[in-house]
C-alpha positions in Angstrom: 10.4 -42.7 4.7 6.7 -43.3 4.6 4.9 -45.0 1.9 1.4 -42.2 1.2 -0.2 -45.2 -0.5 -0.3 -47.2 2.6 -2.1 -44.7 4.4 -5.5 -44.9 2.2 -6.2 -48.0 3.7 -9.3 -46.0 6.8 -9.2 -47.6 10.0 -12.3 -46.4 11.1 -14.3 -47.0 8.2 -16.9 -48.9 10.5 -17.9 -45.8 11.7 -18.7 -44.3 8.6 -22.5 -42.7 9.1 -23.3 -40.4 6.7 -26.6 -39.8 7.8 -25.8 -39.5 11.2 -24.0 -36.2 10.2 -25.8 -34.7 7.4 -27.4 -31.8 9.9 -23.3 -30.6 10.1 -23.7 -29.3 6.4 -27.3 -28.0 6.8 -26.3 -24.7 8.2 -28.5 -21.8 7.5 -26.6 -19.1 4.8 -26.2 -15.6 6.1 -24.1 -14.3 3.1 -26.0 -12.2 0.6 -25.2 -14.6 -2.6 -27.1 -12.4 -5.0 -24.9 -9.2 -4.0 -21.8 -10.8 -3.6 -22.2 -12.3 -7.1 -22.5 -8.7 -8.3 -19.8 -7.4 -6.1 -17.3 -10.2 -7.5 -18.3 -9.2 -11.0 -18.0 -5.4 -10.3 -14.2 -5.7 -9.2 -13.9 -9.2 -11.7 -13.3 -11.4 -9.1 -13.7 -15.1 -9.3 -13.6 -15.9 -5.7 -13.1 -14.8 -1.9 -11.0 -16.0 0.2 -11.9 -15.1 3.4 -9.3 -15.6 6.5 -10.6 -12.9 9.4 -12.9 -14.2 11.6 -16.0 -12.4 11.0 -15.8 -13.0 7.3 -15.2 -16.8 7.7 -18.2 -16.8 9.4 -20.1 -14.7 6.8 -19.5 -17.1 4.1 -19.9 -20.4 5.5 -22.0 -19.7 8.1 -19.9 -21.9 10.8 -18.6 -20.1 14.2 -14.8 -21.5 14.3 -13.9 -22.0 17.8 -9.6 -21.9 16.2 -10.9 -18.6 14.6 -12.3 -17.5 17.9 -9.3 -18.6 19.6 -7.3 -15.9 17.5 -5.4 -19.3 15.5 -4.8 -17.0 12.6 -4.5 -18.5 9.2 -6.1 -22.5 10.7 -8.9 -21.5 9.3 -10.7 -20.2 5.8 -13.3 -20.1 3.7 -13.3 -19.7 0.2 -16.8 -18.4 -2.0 -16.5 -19.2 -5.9 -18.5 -17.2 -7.8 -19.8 -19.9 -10.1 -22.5 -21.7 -8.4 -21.4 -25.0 -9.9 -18.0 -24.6 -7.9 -17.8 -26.4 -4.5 -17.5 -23.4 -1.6 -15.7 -24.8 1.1 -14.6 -24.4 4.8 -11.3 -25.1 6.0 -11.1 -26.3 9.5 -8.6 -28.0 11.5 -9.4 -31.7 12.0 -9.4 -32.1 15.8 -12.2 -28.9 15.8 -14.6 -30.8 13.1 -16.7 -31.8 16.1 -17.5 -28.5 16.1 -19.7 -28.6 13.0 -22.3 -30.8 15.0 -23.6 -27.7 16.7 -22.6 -24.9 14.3 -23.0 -26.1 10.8 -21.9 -25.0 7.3 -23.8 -24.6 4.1 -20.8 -25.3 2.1 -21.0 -28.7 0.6 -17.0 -29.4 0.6 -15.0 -29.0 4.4 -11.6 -29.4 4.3 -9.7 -30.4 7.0 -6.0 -30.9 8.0 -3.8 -32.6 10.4 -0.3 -32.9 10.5 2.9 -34.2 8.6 4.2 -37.5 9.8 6.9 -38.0 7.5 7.9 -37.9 3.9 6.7 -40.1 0.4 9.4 -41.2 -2.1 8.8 -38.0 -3.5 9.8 -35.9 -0.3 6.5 -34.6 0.0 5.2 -33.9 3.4 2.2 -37.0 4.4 -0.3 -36.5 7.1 -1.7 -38.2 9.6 -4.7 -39.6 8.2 -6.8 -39.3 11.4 -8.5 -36.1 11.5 -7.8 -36.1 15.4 -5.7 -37.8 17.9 -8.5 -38.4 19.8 -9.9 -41.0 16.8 -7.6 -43.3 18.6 -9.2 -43.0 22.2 -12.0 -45.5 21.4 -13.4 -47.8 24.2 -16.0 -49.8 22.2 -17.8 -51.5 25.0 -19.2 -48.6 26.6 -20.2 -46.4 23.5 -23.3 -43.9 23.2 -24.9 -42.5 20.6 -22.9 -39.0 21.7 -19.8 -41.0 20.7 -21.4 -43.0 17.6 -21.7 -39.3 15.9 -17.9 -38.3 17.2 -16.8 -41.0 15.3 -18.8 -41.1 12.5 -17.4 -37.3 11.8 -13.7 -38.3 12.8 -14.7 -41.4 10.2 -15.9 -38.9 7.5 -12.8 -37.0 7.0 -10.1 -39.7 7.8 -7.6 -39.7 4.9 -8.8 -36.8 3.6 -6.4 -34.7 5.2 -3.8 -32.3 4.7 -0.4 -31.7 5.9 -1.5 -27.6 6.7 -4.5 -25.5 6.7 -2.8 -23.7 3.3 -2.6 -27.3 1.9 -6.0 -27.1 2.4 -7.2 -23.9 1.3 -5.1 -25.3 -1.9 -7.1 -28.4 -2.2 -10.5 -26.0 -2.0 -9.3 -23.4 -4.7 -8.1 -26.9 -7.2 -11.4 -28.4 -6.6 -13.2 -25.0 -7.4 -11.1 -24.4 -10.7 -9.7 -20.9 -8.9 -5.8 -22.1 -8.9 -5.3 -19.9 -11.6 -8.4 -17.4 -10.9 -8.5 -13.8 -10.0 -9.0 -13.9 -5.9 -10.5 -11.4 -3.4 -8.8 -11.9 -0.3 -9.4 -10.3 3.4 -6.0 -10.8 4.2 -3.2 -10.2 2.0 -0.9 -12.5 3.7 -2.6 -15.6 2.6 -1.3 -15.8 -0.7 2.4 -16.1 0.6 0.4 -18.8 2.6 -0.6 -20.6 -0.5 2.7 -20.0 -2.2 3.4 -22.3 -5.3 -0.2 -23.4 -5.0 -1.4 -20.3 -6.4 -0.9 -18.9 -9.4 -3.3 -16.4 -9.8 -3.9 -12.7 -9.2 -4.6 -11.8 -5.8 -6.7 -8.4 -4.9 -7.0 -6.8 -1.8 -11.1 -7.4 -0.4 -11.1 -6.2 2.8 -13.3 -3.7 1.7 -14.8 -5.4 -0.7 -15.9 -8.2 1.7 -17.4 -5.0 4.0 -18.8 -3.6 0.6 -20.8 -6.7 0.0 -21.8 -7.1 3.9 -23.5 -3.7 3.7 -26.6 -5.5 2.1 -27.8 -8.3 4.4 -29.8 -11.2 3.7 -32.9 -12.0 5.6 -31.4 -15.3 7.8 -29.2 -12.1 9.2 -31.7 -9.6 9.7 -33.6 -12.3 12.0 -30.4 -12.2 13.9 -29.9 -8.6 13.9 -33.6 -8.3 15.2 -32.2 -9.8 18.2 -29.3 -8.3 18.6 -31.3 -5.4 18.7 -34.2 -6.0 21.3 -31.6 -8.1 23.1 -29.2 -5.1 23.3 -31.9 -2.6 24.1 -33.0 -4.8 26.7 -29.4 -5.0 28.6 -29.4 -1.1 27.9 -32.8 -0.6 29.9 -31.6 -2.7 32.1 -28.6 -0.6 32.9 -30.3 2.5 33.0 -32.3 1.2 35.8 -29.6 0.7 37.9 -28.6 4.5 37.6 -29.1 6.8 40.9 -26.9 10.2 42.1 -23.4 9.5 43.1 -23.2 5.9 41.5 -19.6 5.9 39.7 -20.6 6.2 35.9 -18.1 3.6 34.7 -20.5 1.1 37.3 -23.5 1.3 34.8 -21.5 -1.1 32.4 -22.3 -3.6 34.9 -25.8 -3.9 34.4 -25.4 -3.9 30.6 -22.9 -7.2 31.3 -25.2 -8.9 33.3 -28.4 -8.9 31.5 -26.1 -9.4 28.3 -25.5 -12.9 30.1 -28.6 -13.7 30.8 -30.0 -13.1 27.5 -27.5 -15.1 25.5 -24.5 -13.1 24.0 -22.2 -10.1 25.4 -21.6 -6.6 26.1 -19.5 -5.2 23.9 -19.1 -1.9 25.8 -21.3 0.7 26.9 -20.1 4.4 26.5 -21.7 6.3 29.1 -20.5 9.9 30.0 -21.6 13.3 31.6 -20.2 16.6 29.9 -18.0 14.3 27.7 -16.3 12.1 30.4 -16.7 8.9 31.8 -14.9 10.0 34.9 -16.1 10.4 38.2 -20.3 9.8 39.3 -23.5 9.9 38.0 -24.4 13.9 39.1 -28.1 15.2 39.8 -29.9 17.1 36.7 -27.0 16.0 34.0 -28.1 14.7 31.0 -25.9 11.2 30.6 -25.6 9.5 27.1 -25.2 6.0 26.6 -24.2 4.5 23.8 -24.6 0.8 24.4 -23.4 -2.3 21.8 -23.9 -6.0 22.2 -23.7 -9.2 20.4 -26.0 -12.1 19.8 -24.9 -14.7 17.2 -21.7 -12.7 16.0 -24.0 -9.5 15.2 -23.8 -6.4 17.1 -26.6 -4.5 18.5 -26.7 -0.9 19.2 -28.8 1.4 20.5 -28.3 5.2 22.3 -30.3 7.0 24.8 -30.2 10.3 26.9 -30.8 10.1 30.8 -31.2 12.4 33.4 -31.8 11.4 36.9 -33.4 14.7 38.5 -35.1 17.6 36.6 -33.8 17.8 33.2 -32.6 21.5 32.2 -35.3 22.8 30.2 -33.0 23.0 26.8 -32.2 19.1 27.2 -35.7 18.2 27.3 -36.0 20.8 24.2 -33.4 19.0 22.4 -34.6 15.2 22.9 -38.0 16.3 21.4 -36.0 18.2 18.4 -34.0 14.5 18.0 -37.2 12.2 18.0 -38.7 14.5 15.9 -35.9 14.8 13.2 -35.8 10.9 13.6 -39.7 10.8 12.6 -39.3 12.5 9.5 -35.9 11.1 8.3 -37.4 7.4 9.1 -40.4 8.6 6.9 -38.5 9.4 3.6 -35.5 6.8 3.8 -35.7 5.2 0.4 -33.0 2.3 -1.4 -30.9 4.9 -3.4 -30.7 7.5 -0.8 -27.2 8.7 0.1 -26.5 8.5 4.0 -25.2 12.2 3.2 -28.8 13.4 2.6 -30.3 11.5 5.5 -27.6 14.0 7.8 -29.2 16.9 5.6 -32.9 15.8 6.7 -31.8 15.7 10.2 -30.2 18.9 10.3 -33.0 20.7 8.7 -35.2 19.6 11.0 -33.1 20.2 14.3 -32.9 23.7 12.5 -36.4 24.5 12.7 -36.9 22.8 16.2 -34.2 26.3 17.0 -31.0 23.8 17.1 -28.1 24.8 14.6 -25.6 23.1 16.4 -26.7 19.3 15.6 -25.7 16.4 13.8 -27.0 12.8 12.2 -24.7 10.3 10.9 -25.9 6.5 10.0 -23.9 3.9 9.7 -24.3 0.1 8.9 -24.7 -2.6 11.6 -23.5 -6.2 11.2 -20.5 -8.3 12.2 -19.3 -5.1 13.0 -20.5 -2.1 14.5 -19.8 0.2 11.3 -20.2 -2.6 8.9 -19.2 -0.7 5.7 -15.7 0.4 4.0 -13.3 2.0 5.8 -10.0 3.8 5.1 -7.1 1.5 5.7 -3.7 3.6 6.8 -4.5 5.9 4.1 -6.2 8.9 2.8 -9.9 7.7 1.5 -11.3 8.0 -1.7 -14.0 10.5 -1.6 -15.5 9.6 -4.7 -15.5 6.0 -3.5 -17.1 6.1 -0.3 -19.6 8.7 -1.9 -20.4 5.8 -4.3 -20.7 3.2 -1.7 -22.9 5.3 1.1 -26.0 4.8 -0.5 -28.9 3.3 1.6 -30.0 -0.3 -0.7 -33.1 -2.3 0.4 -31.8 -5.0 2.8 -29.3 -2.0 4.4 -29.8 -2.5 8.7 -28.3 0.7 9.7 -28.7 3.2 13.2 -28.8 7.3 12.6 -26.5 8.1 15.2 -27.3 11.7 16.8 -24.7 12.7 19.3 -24.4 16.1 21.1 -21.7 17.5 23.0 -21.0 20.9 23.9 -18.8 22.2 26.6 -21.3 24.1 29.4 -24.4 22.1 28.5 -23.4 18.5 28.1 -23.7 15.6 26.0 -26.7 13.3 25.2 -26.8 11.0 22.1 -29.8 8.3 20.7 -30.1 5.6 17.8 -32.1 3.0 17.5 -31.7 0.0 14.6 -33.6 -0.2 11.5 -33.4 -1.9 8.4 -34.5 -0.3 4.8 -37.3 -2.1 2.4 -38.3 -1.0 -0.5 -41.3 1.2 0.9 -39.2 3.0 3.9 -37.9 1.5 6.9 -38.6 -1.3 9.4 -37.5 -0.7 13.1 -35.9 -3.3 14.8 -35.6 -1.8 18.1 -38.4 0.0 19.9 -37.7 3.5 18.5 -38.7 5.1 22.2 -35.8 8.2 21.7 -37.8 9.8 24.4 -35.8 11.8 27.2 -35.3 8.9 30.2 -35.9 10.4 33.7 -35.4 8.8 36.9 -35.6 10.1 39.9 -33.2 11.7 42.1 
């Protein structure tokens, strides 16, 4: 049996620095606090409780490397909706070095460790250490690397928890949400919290998406760069295309410049007649549909390529696309519906002599269609119509694929983001036809 009380004594309160660490809560916010506050009211929430990945990182802003790791449930993130509420991050203790180079906004962390035994009580204790490693001190030959390691393993010594649920349960007591209504991502974690919870739990995957829709201007800077950056691996591709070159090959060059430009390809879809089979063929149009991602963003942006002499109805086409592009850019508004930006681009593809065309836009974010989306079930129509609406702060591509058996396929988008006068590209827009020679 293990006495808790005699684990408050900190042995490493000499290393206690607060100001040594205070950049490792000065992380910039990406999530939209204005809309999610309306969100949460709208379905009369009084917090999230985020456990995917991507929406950890929404709400406190901090990269988990156990998230990345694919650690489910050793991490979370929890976003009160009163302001006066602590928002905290829940991390496992050995990974809070990680907060020295990827920051939180969210004043209270919470970290856990593991059980070492029982109180009189029979309650689980922790180890008080954050991290094993807090033990692994050679004090002769320290640097002021190590000074910080410590001073963060000091921080959070004895503040620790037995699980990352007794965490997330410490988080949700210290923001008054024990008893509150919860949005959570993953409806699994209340069986995580268990007796800890005693509140009503709602399903927010799509009302975390919902809220994402909008973004904040911290993650349209990001998305700007997603965007050149992705367009930028896609050129680069494109300029490694020649005749006979195996089509699933062109991915390469996406991967590559990818690298040297600071994040990853996603994937590139790149086809001829609809398949990515077999090599690149003389006069064929080729469409690429390229995606990246800088910062936990995606980029993505589409172009049509011929190496040869494009048919004379594919060059016909491209300049039907850019021009439909031209006008729908011109009249996006906040409070159009993404259904009648399709109807601007079919009318104009209509008069340019092309019935058989299509436009459909889609958000871009921590995820490629960054908006709602049925979940093993039939959709709700009126839903979705309700949600599809472009909002100032929207980043979104107009996606224009073509595919028709005996002619081809081809496809373009670019990325732009809507303000309250029309919209802003954030790629270069150049939907021209590529040619390069045979």
């Amino acid at each position: 049996m293990i006495d808790g009380a005699d684990l408050c004594e900190r042995t490493l309160a000499g290393w206690l620095a607060p100001e040594l660490i205070e950049h490792t809560r000065r992380g910039e916010m990406l999530v939209h606090r204005d809309r999610a506050d309306r969100i949460m009211d709208k379905y009369g929430l009084d917090g999230l409780v985020a456990a995917l990945p991507s929406n950890i990182y929404y709400l406190s802003s901090h990269l988990g490397i156990s998230a990345m790791m694919g650690r489910h449930y050793s991490s979370f993130a929890v976003l009160p909706r009163n302001r006066e509420a602590p928002a905290s991050l829940i991390v496992n203790g050995s990974m809070v070095y990680h907060l020295d180079y990827r920051p939180t906004w969210m004043p209270n962390v919470e970290v856990f460790s593991y059980p070492i035994g029982t109180d009189a009580a029979g309650r689980a204790v922790p180890e008080p250490l954050p991290s094993p490693w807090a033990k692994a001190i050679r004090e002769d030959s320290m640097t002021d690397r190590d000074r910080l390691l410590m001073a963060l393993y000091a921080e959070y010594e004895g503040k620790t928890s037995v699980s990352a649920g007794g965490s997330l349960a410490n988080a949700l007591a210290k923001a008054g949400l024990t008893r509150g209504t919860l949005g959570f991502d993953d409806m699994r974690v209340p069986g995580v919290l268990g007796a800890d919870f005693h509140g009503r739990a709602v399903d927010a995957l799509n009302i975390f998406r919902e809220i994402r829709m909008v973004k904040s201007e911290p993650e349209i800077a990001i998305l700007r760069q997603a965007a050149i950056r992705n367009e930028a691996a896609l050129d680069a591709a494109i300029a490694t295309m020649h005749v006979g070159q195996p089509l699933q090959d062109i991915d390469l060059g996406h991967q590559r410049k990818w690298g040297e430009l600071g994040g990853k390809s996603l994937w590139l879809i790149v086809n001829q007649r609809g398949l990515n089979s077999g090599v690149v063929e003389k006069d064929e149009p080729t469409k690429i549909d390229s995606v990246g991602e800088y910062l936990g963003y995606k980029g993505d942006v589409g172009r049509t390529i011929v190496v040869g002499t494009p048919p004379d109805e594919v060059a016909r086409r491209a300049e039907a696309n850019t021009a439909a592009l031209a006008v729908f850019y011109a009249e996006v508004r906040p409070g159009m519906t993404y259904a009648r930006g399709s109807e601007i681009i079919r009318d104009v593809l209509c008069q340019h002599g092309f019935e058989r065309g299509l436009g459909g836009a889609h958000p871009v974010g921590l995820e490629h269609t960054d908006q709602p989306w049925p979940v093993g079930s039939e959709p709700d129509p009126a839903y979705f119509e309700e949600v599809m609406v472009f909002e100032e702060g929207t980043v979104f591509t107009m996606d224009m694929p073509y595919h028709e058996v005996g002619y081809g396929t081809s496809h373009v988008e670019d990325m732009m983001v809507v303000r309250a006068d029309g919209a802003e590209a954030l790629s270069s827009t150049d939907t021209s036809l590529r040619i390069l020679p045979a």
